[in-house]
Each structure stands twice: as structure tokens, then as C-alpha cells.
C-alpha positions in Angstrom: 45.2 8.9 -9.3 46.1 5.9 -8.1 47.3 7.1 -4.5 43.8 9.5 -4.3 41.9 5.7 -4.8 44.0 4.0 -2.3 43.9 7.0 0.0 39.7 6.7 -0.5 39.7 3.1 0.0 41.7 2.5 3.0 39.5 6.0 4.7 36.5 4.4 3.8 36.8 0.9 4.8 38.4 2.8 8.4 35.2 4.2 8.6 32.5 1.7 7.4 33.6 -0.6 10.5 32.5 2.2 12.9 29.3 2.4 11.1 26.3 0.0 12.1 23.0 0.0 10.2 20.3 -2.4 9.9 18.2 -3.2 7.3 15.3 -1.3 8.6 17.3 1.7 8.9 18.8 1.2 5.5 15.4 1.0 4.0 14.4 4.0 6.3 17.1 6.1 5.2 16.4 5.4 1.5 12.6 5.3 1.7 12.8 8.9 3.3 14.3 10.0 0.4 12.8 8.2 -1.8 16.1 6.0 -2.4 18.4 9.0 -3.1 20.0 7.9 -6.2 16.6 9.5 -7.9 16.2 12.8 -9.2 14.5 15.1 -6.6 11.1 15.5 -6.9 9.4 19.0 -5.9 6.8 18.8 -3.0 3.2 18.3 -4.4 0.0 19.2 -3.1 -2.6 16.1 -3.6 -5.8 17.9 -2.0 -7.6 17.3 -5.3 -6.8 13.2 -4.9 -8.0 13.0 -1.1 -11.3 15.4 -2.2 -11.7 12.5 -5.1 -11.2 10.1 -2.5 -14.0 11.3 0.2 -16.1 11.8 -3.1 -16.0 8.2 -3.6 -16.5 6.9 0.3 -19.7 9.5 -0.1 -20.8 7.4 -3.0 -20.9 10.6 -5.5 -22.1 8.8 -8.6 -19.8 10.5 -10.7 -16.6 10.2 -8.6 -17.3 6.3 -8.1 -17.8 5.7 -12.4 -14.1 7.8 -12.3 -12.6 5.0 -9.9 -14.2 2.3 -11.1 -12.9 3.6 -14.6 -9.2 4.3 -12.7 -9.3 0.1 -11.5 -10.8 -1.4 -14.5 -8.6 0.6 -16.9 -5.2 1.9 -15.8 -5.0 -0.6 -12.4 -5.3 -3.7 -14.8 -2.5 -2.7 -17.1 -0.5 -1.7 -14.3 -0.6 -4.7 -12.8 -0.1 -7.1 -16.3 2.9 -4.9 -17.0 4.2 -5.9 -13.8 3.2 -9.6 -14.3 0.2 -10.4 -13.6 -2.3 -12.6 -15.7 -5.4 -10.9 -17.1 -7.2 -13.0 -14.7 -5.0 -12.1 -11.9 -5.3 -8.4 -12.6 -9.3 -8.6 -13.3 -9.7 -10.3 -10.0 -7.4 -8.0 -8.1 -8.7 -4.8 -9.7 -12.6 -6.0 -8.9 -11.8 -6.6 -5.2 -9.7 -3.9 -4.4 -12.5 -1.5 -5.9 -15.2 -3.1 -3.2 -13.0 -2.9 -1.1 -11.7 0.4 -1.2 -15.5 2.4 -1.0 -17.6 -0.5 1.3 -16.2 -1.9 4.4 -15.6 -5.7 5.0 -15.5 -7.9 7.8 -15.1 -5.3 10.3 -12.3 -3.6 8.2 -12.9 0.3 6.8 -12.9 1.0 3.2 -9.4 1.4 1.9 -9.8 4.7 0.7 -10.7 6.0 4.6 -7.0 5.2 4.9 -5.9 7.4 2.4 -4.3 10.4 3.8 -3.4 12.6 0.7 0.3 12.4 1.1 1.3 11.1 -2.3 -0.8 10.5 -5.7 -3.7 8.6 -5.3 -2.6 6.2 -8.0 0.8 5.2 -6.7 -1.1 4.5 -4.0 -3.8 2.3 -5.6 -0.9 0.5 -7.2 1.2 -0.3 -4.1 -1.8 -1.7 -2.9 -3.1 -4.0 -5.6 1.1 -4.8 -6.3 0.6 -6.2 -2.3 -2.5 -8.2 -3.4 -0.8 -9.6 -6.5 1.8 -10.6 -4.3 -0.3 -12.1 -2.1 -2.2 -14.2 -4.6 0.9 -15.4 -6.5 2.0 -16.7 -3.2 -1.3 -18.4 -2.0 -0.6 -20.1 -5.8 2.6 -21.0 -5.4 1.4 -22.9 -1.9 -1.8 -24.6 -3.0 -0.2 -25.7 -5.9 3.0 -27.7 -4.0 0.2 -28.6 -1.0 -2.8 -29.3 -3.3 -1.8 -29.6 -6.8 -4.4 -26.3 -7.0 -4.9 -24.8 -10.4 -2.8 -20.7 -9.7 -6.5 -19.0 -10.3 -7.8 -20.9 -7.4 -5.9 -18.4 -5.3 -7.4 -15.7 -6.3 -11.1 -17.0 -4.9 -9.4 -16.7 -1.1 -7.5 -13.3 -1.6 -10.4 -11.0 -0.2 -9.9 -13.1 2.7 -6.4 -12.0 3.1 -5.4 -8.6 5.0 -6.3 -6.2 2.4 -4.9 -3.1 4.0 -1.9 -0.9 3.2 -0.5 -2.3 6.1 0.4 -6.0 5.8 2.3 -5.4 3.0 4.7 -8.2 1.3 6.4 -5.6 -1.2 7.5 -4.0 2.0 9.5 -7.2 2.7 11.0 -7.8 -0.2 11.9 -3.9 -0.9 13.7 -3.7 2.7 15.6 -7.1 2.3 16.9 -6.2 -1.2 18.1 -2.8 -0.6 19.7 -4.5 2.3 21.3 -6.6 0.5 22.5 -4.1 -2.2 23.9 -1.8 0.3 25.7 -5.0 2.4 27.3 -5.8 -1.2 28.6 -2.4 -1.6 32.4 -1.8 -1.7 33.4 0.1 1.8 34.3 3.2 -0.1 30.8 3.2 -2.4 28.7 2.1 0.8 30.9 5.3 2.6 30.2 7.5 -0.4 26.2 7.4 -0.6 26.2 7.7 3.1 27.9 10.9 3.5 26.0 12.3 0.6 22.8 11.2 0.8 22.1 10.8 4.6 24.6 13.0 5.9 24.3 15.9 3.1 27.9 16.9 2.3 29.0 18.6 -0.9 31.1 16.4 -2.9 33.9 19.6 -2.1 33.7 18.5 1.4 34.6 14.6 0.7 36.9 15.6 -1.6 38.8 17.5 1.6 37.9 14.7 3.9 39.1 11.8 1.3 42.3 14.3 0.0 41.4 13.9 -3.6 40.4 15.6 -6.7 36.6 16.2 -6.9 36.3 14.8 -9.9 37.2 10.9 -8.1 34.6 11.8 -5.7 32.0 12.4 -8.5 33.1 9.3 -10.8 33.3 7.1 -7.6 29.8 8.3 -6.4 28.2 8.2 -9.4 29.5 4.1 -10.1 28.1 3.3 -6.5 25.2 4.4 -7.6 24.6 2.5 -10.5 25.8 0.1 -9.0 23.6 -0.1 -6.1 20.3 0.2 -8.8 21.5 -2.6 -10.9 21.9 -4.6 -7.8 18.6 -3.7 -6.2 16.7 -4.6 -9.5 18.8 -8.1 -9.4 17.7 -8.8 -5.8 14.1 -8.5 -6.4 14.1 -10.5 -9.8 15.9 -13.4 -7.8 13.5 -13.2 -5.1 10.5 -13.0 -7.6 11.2 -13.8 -10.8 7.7 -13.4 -11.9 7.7 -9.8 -11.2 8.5 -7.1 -13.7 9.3 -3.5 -11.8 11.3 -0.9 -13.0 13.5 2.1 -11.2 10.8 3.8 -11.0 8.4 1.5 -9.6 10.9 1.2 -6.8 10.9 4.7 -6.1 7.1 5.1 -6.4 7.0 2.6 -3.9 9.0 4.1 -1.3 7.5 7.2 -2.0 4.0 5.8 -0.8 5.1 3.8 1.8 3.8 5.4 5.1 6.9 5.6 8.1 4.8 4.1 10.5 5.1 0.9 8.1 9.2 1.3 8.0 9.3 0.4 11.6 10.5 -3.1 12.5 
């Protein structure tokens, strides 16, 4: 056993200095897949969320109570669970409902930029988590410049891109999973590459490496967890104010349109 780990270290480390990747095409290669250390989730159709959504920019009174029902309800506990203020989440959840059916400042309703491509309310979320970032931040620099009271932020946030496409979470997601996957051992960096991007069998590394299968599962399996528990620790270091989960992660790279993965 020993021999098979040293035989998988000394290969991988070999073969991590031929490979370079940036953290755009890190986050790329995970966001594609929706960061790969995920269960696979079937293809959906969301035909019924975009009809919703052209209901709304029609001004159907029935489909504008359901999303002003979808901001004022779910959005606002979404966004406290993920720690906001109530104020903070009222705020945001108000705005980004104008905004999203009425255009401002020479800017299209949100929901015209809805394509259907994922759930409408992963997408509302990323949004309004972009906003909340946004206002936190504004905060945080009044309040050094200014001595501003936090809430004062949120009075200048509809003046703030408001689109999908400036987005801060963006940022932060692409320079954590950077920096999880530049901490990586060789072999566990080598591991999810060949798996995940490159789509071998764990029979076929087990040939390549010359070990049992079972070191390739227990070593792949490690990197994985390892690489989620470092992820999370980036983003709570970077934002300690900011409570997301796995799956938040994942929901947010599921959303995220590959036009906006281009640096």
C-alpha cells in the first residue's frame, strides 16, 4: 500500500508541473459541471419559469401578486439565512422586484434577461445574494470614510449595477475555488482532474497510477472533501458575514451564465 501511494504521488506531482490552469479556467471547469464533487443533477426543462417570467414583464395581475409573493416571502428568508438583516433583506427584496418587471435608468427589467436555463429562483437568489453583497460593502466603506450608520447603504444600492452581470459573488466564488484547488496536494489536484474534466473511469487511473482501485477511490474521494471544506473556509475568510452552504455554491454555479466565466 505504501509503494501504490508513493508510486501515485511521485506520477502525479510528474504530471501536475505540465499542467497550467488559471483561475478562470478552474472556475470554468467546475462551474460547467456545476463543481463536480456534486451529485449529477438530471437536465430540467424550466419553460413553465420563463412563461411565469414573460407573465410578469406583461404585467398579468395574477403572475405579478405570485412574484411579489416569491420576493417578499421566500427571497427575504433566503437572504437572512445567508446573513442579511431584516432590513437588508426588506430593502433588497423591494428593489429587486421594481426592478425586475419596470426598467430603470435606461436598463431593462431583470426578468427580460432571464433566459430559462435554470430555476427561476436560483436565479432570483444569485441575484439579490449580488445586491446583498453589494450593500454590505457600500457599508463597510461609508462606515470607515464616513462613520455612516450600515443601513445608509442600502438608500444608494438601486444606484448600483443591478444586473446579473456585475456580479461580486462571481469574484469571490472564482478566487476561492482557486485557491482550494492551488492548495490541493499534486496527487488530489491530479485526481479530480482526470476524473472530472477529463472523464476516466477510476479502472483507468488505477492502470495509469499502477494501483489497486480501491487507493484511487479512497484518494479521490479525500480530495474531494477536502477541496469542499476548503472552498467553504475560503469564502468565510473572505466574508465572514456570509452564511452559504454546499449547496448554495453549487446553485450558484449552476446559474451562472458562461458568458460571465470569461475573464
Amino acid at each position: 500500500m505504501k509503494t501504490e501511494t508513493t508510486r501515485l504521488r511521485r506520477f502525479a506531482k510528474n504530471f501536475r508541473a505540465r499542467l497550467v490552469l488559471k483561475s478562470h479556467d478552474v472556475f470554468r471547469w467546475c462551474a460547467s459541471r456545476a463543481l463536480p464533487m456534486a451529485p449529477a443533477v438530471r437536465p430540467a426543462n424550466f419553460n413553465d419559469d420563463l412563461l411565469f417570467a414573460e407573465q410578469c414583464l406583461a404585467a398579468q395581475t395574477e403572475a405579478l401578486a405570485g412574484f411579489r409573493a416569491l420576493c417578499t416571502g421566500w427571497l427575504r428568508g433566503y437572504l437572512v439565512a445567508r446573513g442579511a438583516t431584516t432590513g437588508e433583506s426588506e430593502a433588497i427584496a423591494e428593489t429587486l422586484f421594481v426592478d425586475a418587471v419596470a426598467s430603470s435608468n435606461g436598463r431593462p427589467p431583470l426578468l427580460a434577461t432571464y433566459r430559462g436555463e435554470c430555476p427561476l429562483q436560483p436565479w432570483l437568489a444569485r441575484v439579490a445574494l449580488n445586491r446583498l453583497f453589494t450593500a454590505k460593502r457600500l457599508a463597510q466603506r461609508d462606515l470607515t470614510r464616513f462613520g455612516q450608520h450600515p443601513e445608509a447603504a442600502l438608500e444608494t444600492l438601486s444606484e448600483e449595477p443591478s444586473d446579473a452581470t456585475e456580479e461580486p459573488v462571481l469574484a469571490l466564488l472564482r478566487e476561492a475555488i482557486a485557491r482550494a484547488f492551488a492548495t490541493c496536494e499534486a496527487e488530489q489536484f491530479v485526481m479530480l482532474h482526470l476524473l472530472h474534466s477529463d472523464d476516466l473511469r477510476q479502472e483507468e487511473l488505477a492502470r495509469m497510477f499502477g494501483c489497486a482501485i480501491s487507493t484511487i477511490s479512497r484518494h479521490a474521494e479525500r480530495a474531494r472533501e477536502e477541496v469542499r471544506a476548503k472552498l467553504l473556509a475560503e469564502v468565510r475568510r473572505r466574508d465572514p458575514w456570509l452564511e452559504l452552504t454546499w449547496d448554495d455554491l453549487l446553485a450558484l454555479c449552476r446559474t451562472t451564465p458562461a458568458e460571465a466565466l470569461a475573464v
